[in-house]
N, C-alpha and C positions, 0 to 999 in steps of 0.2 A: 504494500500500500504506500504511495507516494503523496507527498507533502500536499499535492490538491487533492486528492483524496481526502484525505485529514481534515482541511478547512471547513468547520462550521457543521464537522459531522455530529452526531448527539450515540450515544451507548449506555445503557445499563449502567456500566462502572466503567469510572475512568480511573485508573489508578496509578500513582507520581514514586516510582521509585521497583524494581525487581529483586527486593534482597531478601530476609526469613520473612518480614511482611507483608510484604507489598505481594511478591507471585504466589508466598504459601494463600493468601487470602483470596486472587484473582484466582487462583487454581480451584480453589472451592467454590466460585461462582459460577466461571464458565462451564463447570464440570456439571452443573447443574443446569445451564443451559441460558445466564448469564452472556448477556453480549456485553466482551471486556475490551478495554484498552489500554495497555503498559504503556509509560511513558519513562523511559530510561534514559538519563546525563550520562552515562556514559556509552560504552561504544559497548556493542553485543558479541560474546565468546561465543555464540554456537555455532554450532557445526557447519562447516564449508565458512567461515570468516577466518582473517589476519587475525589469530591471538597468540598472543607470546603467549608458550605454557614452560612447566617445567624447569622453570630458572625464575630467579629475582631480577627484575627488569636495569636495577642498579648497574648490574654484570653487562646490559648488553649497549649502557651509553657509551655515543661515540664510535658504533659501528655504522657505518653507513652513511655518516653525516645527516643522519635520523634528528631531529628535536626531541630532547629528553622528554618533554609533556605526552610525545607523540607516541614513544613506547612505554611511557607509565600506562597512557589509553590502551594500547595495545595487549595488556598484561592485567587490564581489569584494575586499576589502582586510580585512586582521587588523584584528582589536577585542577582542583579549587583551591587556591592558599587561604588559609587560617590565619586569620592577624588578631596575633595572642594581647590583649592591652590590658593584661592580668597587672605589670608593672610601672604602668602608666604610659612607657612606651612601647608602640609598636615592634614585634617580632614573628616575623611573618614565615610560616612552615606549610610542606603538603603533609600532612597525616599519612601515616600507614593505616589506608583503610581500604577496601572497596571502593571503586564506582566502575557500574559494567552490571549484564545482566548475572543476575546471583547477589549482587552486592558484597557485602563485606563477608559473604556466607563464600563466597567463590577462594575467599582467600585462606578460609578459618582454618584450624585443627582439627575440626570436627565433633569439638567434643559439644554433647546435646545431654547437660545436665536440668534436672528438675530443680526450680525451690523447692528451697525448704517449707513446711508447716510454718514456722516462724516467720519467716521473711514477709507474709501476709498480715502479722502482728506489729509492723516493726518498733513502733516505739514503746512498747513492755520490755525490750530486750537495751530498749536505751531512754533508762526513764531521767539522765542527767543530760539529756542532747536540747540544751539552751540554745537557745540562738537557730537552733534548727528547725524546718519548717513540714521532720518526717511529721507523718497521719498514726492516731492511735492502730489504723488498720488500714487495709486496701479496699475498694467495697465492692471488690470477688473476694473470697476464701480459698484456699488448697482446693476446698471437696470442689468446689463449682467448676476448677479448671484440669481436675485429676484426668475425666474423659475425653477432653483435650491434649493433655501433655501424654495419654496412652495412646492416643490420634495417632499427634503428629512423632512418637515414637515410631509406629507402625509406618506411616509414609514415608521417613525417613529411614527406615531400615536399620536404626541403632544395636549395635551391638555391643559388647561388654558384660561382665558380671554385677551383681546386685552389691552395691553400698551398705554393710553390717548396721549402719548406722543410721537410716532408712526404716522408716518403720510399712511401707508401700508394698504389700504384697502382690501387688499387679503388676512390678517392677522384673519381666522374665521378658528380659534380647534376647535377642541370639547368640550364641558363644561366638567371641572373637579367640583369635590364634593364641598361641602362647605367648605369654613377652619375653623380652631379651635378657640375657642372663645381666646384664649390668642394670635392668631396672626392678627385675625379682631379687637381685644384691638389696638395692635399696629399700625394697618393699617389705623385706624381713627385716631388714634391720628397723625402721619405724615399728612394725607388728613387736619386736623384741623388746621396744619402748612402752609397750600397749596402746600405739595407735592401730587403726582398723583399714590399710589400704586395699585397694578393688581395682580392677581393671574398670579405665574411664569406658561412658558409653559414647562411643563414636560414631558418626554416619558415614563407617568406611565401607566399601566392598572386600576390604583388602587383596585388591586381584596379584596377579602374579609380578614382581617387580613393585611393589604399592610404599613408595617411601613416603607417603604422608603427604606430600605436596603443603607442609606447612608455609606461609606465607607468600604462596604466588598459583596461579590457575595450573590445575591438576591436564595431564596429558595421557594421564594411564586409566580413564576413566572409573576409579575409583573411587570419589569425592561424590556424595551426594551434597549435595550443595542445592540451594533453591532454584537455579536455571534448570539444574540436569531436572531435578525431581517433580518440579511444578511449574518454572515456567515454558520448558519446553513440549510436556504434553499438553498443556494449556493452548499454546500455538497449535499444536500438529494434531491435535485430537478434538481440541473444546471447542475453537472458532475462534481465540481468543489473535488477539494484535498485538502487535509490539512496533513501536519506533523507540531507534536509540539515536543517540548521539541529541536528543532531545531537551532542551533546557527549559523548564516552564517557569517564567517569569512572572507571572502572577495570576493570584487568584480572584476572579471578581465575584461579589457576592452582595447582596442586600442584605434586609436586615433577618431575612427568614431564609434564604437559600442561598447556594452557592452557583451563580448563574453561568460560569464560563471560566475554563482555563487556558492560559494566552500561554503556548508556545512559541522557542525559539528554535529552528533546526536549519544548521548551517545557512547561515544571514535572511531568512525569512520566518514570520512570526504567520503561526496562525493558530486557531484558535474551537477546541470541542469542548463539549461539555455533557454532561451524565446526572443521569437519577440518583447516582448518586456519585462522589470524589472521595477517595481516599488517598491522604497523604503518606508515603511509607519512605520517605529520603534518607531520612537516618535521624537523628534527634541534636543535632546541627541543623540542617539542610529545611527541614518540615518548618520548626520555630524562624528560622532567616526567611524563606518563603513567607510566611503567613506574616511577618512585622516587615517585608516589603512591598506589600500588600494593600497598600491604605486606601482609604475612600471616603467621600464624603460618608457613607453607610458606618463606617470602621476605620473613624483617625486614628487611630493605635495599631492599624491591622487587625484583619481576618481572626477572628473568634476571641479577639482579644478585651472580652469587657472585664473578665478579672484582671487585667493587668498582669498574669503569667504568663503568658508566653514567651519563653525563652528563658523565664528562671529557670532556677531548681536545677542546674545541669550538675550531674553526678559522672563520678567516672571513677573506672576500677582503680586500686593500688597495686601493681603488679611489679612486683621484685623478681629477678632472676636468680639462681643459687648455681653455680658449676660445680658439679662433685666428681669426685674421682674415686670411682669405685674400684675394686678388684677383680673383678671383670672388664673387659674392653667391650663399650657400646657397638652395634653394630656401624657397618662404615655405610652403608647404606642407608639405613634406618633414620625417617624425620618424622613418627607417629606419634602420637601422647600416647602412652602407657595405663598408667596407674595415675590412680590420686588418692587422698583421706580427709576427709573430713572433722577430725576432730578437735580440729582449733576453728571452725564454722562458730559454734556454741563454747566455752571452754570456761569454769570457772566466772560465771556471771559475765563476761566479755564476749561480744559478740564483735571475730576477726574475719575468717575467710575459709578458702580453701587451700590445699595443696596438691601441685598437680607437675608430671615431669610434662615438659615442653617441645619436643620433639630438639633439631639440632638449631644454632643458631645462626644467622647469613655468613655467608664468606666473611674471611677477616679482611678483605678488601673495602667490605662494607661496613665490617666493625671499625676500623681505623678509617674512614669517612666521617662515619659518625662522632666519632669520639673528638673529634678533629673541631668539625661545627659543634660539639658541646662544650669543648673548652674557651673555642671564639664568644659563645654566647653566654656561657655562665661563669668564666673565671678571669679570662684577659685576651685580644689578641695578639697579645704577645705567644704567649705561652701556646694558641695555639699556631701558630708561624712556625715556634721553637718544635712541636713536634711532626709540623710539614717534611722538617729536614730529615727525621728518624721513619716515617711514614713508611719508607717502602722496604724498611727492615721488619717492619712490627706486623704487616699484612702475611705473612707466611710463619711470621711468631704465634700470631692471633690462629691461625690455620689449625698448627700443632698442637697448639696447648687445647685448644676445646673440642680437636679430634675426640681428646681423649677422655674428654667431660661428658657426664653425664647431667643434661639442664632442667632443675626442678623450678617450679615459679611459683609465686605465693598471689594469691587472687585476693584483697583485702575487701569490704565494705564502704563505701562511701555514703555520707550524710546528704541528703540536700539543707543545701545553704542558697536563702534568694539570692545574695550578691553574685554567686556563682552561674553564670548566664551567658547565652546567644546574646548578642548584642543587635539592636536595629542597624539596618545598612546605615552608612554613611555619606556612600557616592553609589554610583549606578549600580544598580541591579544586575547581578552576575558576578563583579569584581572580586567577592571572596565574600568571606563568614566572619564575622569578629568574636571572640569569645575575652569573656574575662574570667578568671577561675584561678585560687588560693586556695593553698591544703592550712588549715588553719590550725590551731595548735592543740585542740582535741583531736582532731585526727591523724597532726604528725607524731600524737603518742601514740594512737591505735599502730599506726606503724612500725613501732619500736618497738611496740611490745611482740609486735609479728615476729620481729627480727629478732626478738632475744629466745623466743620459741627456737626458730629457725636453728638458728647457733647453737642451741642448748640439742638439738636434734640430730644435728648433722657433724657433731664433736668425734663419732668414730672417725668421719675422713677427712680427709683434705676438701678443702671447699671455697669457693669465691664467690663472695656477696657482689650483682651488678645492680647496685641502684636503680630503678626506674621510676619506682611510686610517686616522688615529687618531681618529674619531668612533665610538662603540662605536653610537650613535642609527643610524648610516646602515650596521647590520650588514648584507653581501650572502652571499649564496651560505652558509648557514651550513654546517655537516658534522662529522665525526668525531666525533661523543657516543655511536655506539654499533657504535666499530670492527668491522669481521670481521677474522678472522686463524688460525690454524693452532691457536695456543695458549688453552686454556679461563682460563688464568691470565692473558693478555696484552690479551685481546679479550671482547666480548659473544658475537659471532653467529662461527657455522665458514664458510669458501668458500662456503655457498651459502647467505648469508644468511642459515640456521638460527638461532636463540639456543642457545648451549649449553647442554647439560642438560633442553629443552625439544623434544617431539618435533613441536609443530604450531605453534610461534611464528615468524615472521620478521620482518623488516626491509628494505624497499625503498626508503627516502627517501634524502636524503643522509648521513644517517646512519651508514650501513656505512664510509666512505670514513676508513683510517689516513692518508692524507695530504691535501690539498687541490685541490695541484696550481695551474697559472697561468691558467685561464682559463675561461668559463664550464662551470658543472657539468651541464646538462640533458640533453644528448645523453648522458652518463655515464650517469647516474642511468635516465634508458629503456633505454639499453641493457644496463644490468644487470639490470633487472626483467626486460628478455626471457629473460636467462639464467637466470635463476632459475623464471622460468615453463617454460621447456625442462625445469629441472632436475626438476620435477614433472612433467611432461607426458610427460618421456621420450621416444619415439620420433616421436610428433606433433607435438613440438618450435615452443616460439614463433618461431621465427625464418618458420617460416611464413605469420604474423599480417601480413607486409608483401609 
């Protein structure tokens, strides 16, 4: 379907984004019979297109006399800069995230954990979080989303063993392989501690050669990810559509509907609209949309009469650990493993999870980075001074973590309003502004993760790599466009709705008042199923698996 096709077409659902929410939810529609339309910024991996797979797109600048943006596109990765003014001054980065069909799911680990029962409660588990703006509650509960998160397990094809620590007897994947002798090393030695680790649940195939394809598009088709599993039967089976390479610049809306959404797709704008819109960008991209958005109808932007949109942004703590076991990792091997959960809950402190990481980028890319970290957080001098050592230390970085094995610690984060998507400042498209400060209750929750950590990992050799207070290495982002009970307190009602809006919703992470300890992706699909139930009514998406 071409760009005059598109013009001023109307559809069932129009829906702004292809990653866990945006296609798992379009996939429940069309599949019911739903006339869909995907609207993707970035450029499209399926099958028979140019996509980098297989490699970190880093590795392939400079071939070809390529423009770096133009193989980040190629590889399924953001090419929006982020202009960080957490410090007052601008510092402008591309995130490692998604953009492409699949979204940031095209890029993940795979791993597809449930909340917790608690995470639903969150402020019992934090009844000194002053200043913070968590909800006694969420207004779903566990039970209401259990049929969903057993869904979208099911469609996903997760596999793994059951978490001891789980009290979910419905919790039965399918057996994944064995793990590697260097992560069963690890795995006993924590169990020896009397923690409870499990093989994570993954949405691998584990096909033949299956190294994990952690952080860049999978080539061995093993990665269920949201393109493979729902937006592409979505296309080739439901009737559903897709344009990529698509930028929708704004939403128009009166004071009761959402009347029209204005694309932009290589230097011509045009413009469809649907019974219903749902937004699913990512929880940057949704809040920057809707507060670029204004109108006489909505000075403040699209569905914005609480004045939230774009707080509350939350984002995971994620430390990296390098261990050195006595075993040597496999050389091939980039899969998550195992995790534990029992610093989740721990002693009245509610931290995270623990989980091994699959391998880390080239040390070509590590001394890159390290390089721009030290330019921006300590002097540039110093980093100049290590420009000159740089092309010793990319084959140091090589060897040394050959031989590591990488645990990460997934911590909780609060919402805090000041913590926020920013409204644009100059035109529409130019970039996303975020302000965002780990504050000093939660640079303790970090510490205390860290002296866990240490106190754990004391049989071996080990190296702590900071990430948690790096705003550059944002994960899992969330809460810019809460749901909640109150039109005062929240954007969107229970069921995604936006308040005051009869055909708006929200399926990214977005929705989420709280954050919770550990990956968000299983969440996030299994919401969208509900929410496509909630429309679909008695045909219910829980069917779609």
């Amino acid at each position: 379907m071409n760009d005059i096709d598109l013009d001023g077409s109307e559809w069932d659902a129009v829906i702004v984004g292809t990653g866990m929410g945006g296609a798992t939810f379009g996939y429940a529609l069309a599949r019911a019979g739903w006339r869909v339309l995907f609207c993707e910024r970035g450029r499209s991996s399926l099958a028979g297109r140019d996509a980098l797979r297989d490699v970190y797109p880093e590795m392939r600048f400079g071939e070809g006399g390529r423009d770096e943006r133009d193989v980040l596109s190629a590889a399924g990765r953001y090419v929006v800069p982020i202009d960080d003014l957490s410090s007052g001054r601008s510092k402008r980065f591309l995130p490692f995230m998604g953009m492409g069909t699949g979204g940031s799911s095209a890029l993940y680990g795979m791993v597809l954990e449930r909340f917790f029962p608690a995470d639903f409660e969150p402020r019992r588990h934090y009844p000194d979080a002053e200043g913070s703006t968590l909800p006694e509650r969420w207004p779903i509960t566990y039970a209401d989303l259990l049929p969903y998160y057993e869904a979208a397990e099911r469609l996903y094809r997760v596999r793994g063993t059951r978490d001891p620590l789980r009290p979910d007897a419905s919790m039965q994947h399918a057996e994944p392989p064995p793990m590697s002798a260097a992560a069963r090393e690890l795995g006993e030695s924590l169990a020896s501690q009397g923690l409870h680790p499990y093989q994570l649940p993954l949405a691998c195939e584990y096909v033949a050669g299956c190294r994990g394809c952690q952080g860049y598009l999978c080539g061995s088709g093993c990665k269920n990810d949201s393109a493979r599993v729902c937006l592409a039967p979505a296309l080739a089976a439901h009737g559903a559509r897709l344009v990529d390479e698509c930028e929708v610049v704004r939403i128009d809306a009166d004071r009761e509907r959402v009347t029209g959404v204005i694309c932009r797709r290589r230097g011509k704008e045009f413009r469809v609209s649907g019974r219903i819109v749902a937004l699913a960008a990512g929880a940057l991209a949704t809040p920057s949309l809707l507060l670029q958005s204004r109108s006489t109808a909505w000075p403040d932007g699209v569905a914005n009469d609480s004045g939230l949109v774009g707080h509350n942004l939350m984002r995971h703590y994620i430390d990296l650990y390098a261990v050195f076991p006595k075993a040597r990792p496999d050389a091939d091997g980039n899969a998550k493993e195992f995790g534990c959960n029992d610093l989740y809950l721990a002693d009245g402190v509610k931290l995270g999870a623990i989980q091994s990481f699959g391998k880390l980028p080239p040390g070509a890319m590590i001394a890159n980075d390290l390089q721009r970290d030290l330019r921006q957080q300590v002097h540039p001098a110093a980093a100049a001074a290590f420009g000159l050592v740089k092309p010793i230390m990319r084959p140091i970085f090589d060897l040394l973590f050959s031989r590591a094995t990488i645990l990460a610690t997934i911590i909780e984060d609060l919402p805090q309003p000041e913590n926020r998507v920013l409204p644009p400042a100059g035109a529409a498209g130019e970039g996303i502004s975020i302000s965002y400060r780990v504050n000093a209750r939660e640079g303790s929750r970090i510490e205390r993760m860290r002296e866990h950590m240490k106190r754990l990992l004391r049989p071996y050799r080990h190296l702590l790599i900071k990430q948690a207070e790096n705003n550059e290495r944002i994960a899992h982002a969330c809460g810019t466009c809460r749901f909640g009970d109150d039109p005062a307190s929240s954007v969107l009602d229970a069921n995604n709705r936006a308040h005051g809006l009869a055909n708006l919703y929200v399926v990214d992470a977005s929705f989420f008042p709280s954050s919770g300890g550990t990956n968000p992706a299983l969440t996030i699909a299994a919401n969208a199923l509900r929410v496509a139930d909630h429309l679909l009514g008695e045909a219910g998406a829980k069917a779609v698996a």
